[in-house]
N, C-alpha and C positions, 0 to 999 in steps of 0.2 A: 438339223439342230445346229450342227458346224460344219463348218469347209473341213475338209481332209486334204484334199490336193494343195497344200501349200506347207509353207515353214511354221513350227513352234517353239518356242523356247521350250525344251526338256527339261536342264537342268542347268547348273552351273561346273565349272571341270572339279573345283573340288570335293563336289561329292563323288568323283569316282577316285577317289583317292584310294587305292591298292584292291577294291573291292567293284563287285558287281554294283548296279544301282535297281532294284523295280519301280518302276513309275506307269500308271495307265493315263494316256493323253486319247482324247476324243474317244473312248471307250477301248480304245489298242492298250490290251497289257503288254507291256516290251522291257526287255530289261538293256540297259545300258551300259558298257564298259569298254577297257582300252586294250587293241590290238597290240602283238610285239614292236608295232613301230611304234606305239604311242597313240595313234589315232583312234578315233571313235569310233562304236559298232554301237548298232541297234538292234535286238533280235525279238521277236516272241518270245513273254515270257512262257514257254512250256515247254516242257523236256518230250522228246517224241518216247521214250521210253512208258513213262507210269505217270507223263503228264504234271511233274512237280514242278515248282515255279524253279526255274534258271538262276533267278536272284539270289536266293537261296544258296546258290554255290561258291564257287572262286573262280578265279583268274590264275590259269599255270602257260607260261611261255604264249600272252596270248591269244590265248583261247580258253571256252567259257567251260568248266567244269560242272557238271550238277552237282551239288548237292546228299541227293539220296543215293545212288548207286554209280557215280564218275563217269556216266557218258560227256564226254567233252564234244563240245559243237565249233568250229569255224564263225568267224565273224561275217561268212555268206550264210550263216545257215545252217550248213551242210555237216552231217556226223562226221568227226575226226576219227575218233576212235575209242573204243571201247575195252576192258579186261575181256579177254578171253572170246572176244564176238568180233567176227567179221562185219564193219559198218558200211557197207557199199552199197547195200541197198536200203538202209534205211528210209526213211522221209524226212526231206527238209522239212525246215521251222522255215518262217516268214523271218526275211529282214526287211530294213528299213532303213532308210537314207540318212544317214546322218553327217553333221558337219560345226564341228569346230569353229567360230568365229566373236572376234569381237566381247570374250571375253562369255560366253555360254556355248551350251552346246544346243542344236538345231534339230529337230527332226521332222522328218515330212510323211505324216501317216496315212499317207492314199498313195493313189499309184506309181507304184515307186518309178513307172517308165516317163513322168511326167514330171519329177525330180530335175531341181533346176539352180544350182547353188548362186547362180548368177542371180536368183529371186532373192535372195535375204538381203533385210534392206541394209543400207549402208547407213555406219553410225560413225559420225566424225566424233561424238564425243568420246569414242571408245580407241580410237585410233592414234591421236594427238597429245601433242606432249603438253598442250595447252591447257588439256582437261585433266580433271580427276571427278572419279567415280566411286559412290558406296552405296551397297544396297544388299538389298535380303532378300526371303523367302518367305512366303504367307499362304498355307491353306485353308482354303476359304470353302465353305458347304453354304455359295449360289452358283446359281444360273450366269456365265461368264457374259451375261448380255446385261446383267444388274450390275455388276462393274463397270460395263463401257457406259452406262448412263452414271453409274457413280460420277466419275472423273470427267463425263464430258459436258457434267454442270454442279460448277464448283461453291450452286448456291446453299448449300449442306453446309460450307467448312463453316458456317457465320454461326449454326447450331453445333453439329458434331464436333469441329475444332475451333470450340470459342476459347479455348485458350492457348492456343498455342498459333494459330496462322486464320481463324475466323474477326471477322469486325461484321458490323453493322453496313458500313459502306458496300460492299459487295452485294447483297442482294438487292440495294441502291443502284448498282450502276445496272444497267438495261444487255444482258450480251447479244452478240450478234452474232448470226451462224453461215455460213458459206461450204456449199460441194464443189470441189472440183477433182472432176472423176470420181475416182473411188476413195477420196480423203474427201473428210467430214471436219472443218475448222469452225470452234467457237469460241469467241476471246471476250475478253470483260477489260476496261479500261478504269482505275478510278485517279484521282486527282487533288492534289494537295491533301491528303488524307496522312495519322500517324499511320508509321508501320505498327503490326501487332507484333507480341514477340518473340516469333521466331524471326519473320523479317529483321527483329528490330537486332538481334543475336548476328544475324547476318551482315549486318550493317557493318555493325563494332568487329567482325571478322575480318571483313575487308577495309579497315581499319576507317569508316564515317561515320558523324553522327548520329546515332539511332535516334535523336528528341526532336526531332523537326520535319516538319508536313515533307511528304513524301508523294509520288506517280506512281502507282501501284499495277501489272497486270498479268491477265490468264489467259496466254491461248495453248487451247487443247484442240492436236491436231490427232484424229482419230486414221487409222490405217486396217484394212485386212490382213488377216484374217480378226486380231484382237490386240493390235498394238496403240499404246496412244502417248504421246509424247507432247509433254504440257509445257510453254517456258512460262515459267514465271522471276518477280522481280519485283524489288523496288529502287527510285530513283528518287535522289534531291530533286523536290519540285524547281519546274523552269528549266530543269537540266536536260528535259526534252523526251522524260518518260524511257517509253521503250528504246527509243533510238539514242538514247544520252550514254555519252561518252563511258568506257570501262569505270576512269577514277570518279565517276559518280554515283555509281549503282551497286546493286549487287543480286546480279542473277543466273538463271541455272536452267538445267531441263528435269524436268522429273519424267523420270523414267518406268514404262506403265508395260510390263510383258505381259497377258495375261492367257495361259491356255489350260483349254478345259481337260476336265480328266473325267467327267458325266457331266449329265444334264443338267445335274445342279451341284458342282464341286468343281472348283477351279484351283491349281497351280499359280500362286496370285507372284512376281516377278518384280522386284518394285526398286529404285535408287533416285540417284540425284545424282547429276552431271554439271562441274560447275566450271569457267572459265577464268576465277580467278583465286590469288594463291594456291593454285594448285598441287605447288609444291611442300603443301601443307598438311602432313598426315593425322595431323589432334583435328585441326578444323574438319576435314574429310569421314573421321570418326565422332564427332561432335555432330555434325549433322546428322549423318546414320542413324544417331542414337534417336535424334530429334525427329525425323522421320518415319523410324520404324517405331514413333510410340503412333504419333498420329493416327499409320494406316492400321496399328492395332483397334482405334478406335473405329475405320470403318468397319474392318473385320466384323467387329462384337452387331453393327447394325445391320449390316448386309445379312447375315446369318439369320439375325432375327426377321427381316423383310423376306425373306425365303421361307420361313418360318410359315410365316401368314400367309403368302401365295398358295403353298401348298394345299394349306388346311383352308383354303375359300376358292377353287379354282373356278369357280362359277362368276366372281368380282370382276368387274372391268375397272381397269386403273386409269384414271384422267391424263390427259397429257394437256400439259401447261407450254406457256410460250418460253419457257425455264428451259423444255426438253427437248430441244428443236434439235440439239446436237443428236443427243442419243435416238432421238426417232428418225434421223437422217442414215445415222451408222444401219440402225436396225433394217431398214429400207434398202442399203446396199446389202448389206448380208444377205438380206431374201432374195435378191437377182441373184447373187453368187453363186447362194445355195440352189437356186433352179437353176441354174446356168450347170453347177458340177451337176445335180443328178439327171438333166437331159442328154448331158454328156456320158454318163454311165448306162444309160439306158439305148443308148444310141450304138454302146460297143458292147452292149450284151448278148 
């Protein structure tokens, strides 16, 4: 159903602010929290004592305390120590690879010998002083494979976000879809069109006219295991569209983490990465706001589209020339996914 052997986004660092975290990604309950140096730990959530959840506990010098009766674990795992009980031979809890970058924290819920930090992708937006970044947290009750067809055809926003970033133009222009490799790229171009307005908010941010015909586009570049990072933008027509100059335009990446927590409940990840006035922190909360009503709106449909799957699993659903991105993604996924389990069955 997903890859395990790769990177997720768990969480972001503030939520482990002084306190454990419980979160379950690809069906692994693991609790999350910070080491005496500060670094990140991943463990099973379960106490090997009477099995109560770890999250449930504290953080003392460290190391994770339960909860119910104070057996304390090591960030390998491994029993610390207990009132009144020798812990030597206890049994390790399962850890998990975890890692710090980029502004979230990472986790790799398969093999942990196969853990490779060198894999988590690199995000310039996240590292430069040229960007700024806002974003949130959304859980969502679908199938984390309904979101990567969400986002990787943007012909919805012209219904679900017609007021705020949908027109009429967009499901007008024709997109085009491209694999190379394991990235699944599909973009929509439009041309001398108004911006809508949130484009058009954007506009006046970056201090151009929002009233005049506009180059508008979306490309949505889809990645393993469930990342997909969209730029979009618009530009003074003639100004050369996507390639027109910074003082013409005003564009960004929207930023798409998405990992599964079941089969049908996702960890939804979500921002906006923008390369101009970045030094902006109303405008950078401005958008936020604007953004996170948006993906509210998918939220409320995705849930309900999950809805109905369930309750008709007998239905087969049409694939339009709309869906070429997501039935592309879907396509690498199933090699992936037979690719790890030929590989687990190979070392079992």
């Amino acid at each position: 159903m997903f890859l395990k052997n790769t990177w997720y986004v768990a969480c972001t660092p503030d939520e482990l602010a002084g306190k454990p975290l419980g979160r379950t990604i690809c069906n692994e309950k693991m609790v999350l929290f910070r080491g005496e140096d500060g670094s990140v730990a991943a463990l099973e959530d379960f106490c090997p004592h009477r099995g109560a959840p770890l999250s449930l506990g504290f953080v003392r010098d460290g190391q994770l305390v339960c909860g119910y009766h104070g057996l304390t674990m090591g960030r390998d795992g491994k029993c610390a120590r207990m009132a009144g009980q020798r812990v030597g031979g206890f049994p390790s809890i399962r850890s998990y690879p975890a890692v710090e970058r980029y502004g979230f924290v990472w986790v790799w819920p398969g093999d942990a010998a196969l853990a490779d930090a060198a894999a988590i992708p690199h995000l310039e937006w996240a590292v430069s002083a040229d960007w700024a970044h806002g974003g949130g947290l959304y859980y969502i009750h679908c199938d984390y494979r309904l979101m990567i067809d969400n986002l990787m055809d943007l012909t919805h926003e012209t219904y679900v976000h017609a007021s705020s970033i949908g027109q009429a133009e967009i499901e007008e222009a024709a997109p085009s879809t491209r694999v190379e490799g394991d990235t699944v790229v599909t973009g929509r171009h439009m041309e001398a069109i108004l911006p809508p307005p949130f484009w058009a908010a954007a506009l006046r941010g970056n201090g151009l006219a929002d009233d005049v015909p506009c180059d508008r586009w979306q490309i949505c570049r889809f990645t393993p295991p469930s990342h997909v990072m969209i730029e979009v933008g618009v530009a003074h027509a003639g100004k050369g569209g996507y390639h027109a100059e910074p003082q013409h335009k005003a564009s960004s990446i929207v930023v798409d983490f998405i990992t599964p927590e079941t089969e049908t409940s996702i960890w939804y990840f979500w921002g906006m990465a923008r390369n101009f006035k970045a030094d902006d922190a109303q405008l950078t909360e401005t958008i936020r706001e604007g953004q996170g009503k948006i993906f509210a709106e998918d939220l409320e449909m995705l849930e309900a589209q999950q809805r109905n799957i369930l309750a008709n699993p007998e239905r087969k659903l049409l694939k339009l020339n709309i869906d070429a991105g997501g039935v592309q993604a879907r396509r690498i996924l199933d090699r992936l996914l037979q690719q790890e389990h030929a590989g687990q069955a190979e070392g079992a």
